[in-house]
ZAMARGU-4260 file (C-alpha; in steps of 0.2 Angstrom, whole numbers, plus 5000, padded with zeros to 4 digits):
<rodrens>
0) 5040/5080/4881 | 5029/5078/4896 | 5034/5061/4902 | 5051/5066/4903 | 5047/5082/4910
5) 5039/5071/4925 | 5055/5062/4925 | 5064/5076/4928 | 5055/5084/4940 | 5057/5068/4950
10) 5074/5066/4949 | 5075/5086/4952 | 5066/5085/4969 | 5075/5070/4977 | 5093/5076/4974
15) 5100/5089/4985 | 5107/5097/4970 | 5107/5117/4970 | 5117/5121/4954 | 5102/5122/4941
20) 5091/5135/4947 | 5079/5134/4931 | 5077/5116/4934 | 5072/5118/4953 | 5058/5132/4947
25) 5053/5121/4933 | 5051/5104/4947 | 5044/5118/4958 | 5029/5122/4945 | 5027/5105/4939
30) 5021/5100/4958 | 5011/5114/4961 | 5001/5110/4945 | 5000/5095/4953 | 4995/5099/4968
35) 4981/5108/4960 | 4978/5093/4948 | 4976/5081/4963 | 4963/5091/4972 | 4953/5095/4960
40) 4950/5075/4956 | 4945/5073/4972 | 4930/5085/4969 | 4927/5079/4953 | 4927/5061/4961
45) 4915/5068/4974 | 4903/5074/4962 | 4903/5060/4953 | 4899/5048/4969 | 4886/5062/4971
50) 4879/5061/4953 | 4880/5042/4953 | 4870/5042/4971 | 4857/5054/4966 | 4853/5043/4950
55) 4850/5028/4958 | 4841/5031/4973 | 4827/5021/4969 | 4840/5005/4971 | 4846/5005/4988
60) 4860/4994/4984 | 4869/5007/4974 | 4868/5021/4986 | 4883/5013/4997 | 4898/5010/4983
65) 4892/5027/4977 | 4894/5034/4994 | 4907/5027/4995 | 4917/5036/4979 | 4911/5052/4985
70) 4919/5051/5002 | 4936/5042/4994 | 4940/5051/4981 | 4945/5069/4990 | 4951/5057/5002
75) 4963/5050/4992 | 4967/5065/4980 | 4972/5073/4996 | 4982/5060/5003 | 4992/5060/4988
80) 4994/5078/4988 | 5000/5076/5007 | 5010/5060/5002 | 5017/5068/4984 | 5017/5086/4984
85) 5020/5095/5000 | 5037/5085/5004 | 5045/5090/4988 | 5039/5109/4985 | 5043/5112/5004
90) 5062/5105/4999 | 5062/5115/4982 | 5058/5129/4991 | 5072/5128/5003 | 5085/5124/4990
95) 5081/5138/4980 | 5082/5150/4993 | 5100/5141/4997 | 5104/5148/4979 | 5099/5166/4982
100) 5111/5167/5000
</rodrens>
């Protein structure tokens, strides 16, 4: 089921495709739950850093790989929502507006 939802929401959102209108919407909600997915790791990543900092302060040594998660991981989580989501909802957006016209 969700695997080859994922699959489909790929192949979806690269082809310049307007006939299925229920599969665009379905592409279309799959990356925003995405979107939402990939920042919300990136704060979940942060506190971790920030957890993992705070517990180890008394060894110095640890405090700059754990700095170091807390500042990549929102980092990362929204370069890959730049990078993943924004693209293809932008061009589901426009097809499906193509349909209605």
């Amino acid at each position: 089921h969700g695997i080859q939802e994922i699959g489909s929401s790929f192949r979806v959102a690269f082809s310049n495709s307007t006939e299925d209108k229920a599969q665009m919407e379905k592409a279309l909600l799959f990356f925003k739950a995405l979107q939402r997915y990939l920042l919300i790791s990136g704060l979940v990543g942060t506190l971790t850093g920030a957890i993992a900092m705070l517990a180890n302060l008394e060894d110095a040594s640890s405090i700059g790989p754990n700095a170091s998660l807390a500042l990549l991981a929102p980092l990362y989580g929204f370069l890959l929502y730049i990078i993943l989501c924004v693209p293809f909802i932008a061009g589901l957006k426009k097809r499906l507006i193509k349909t209605l016209s």
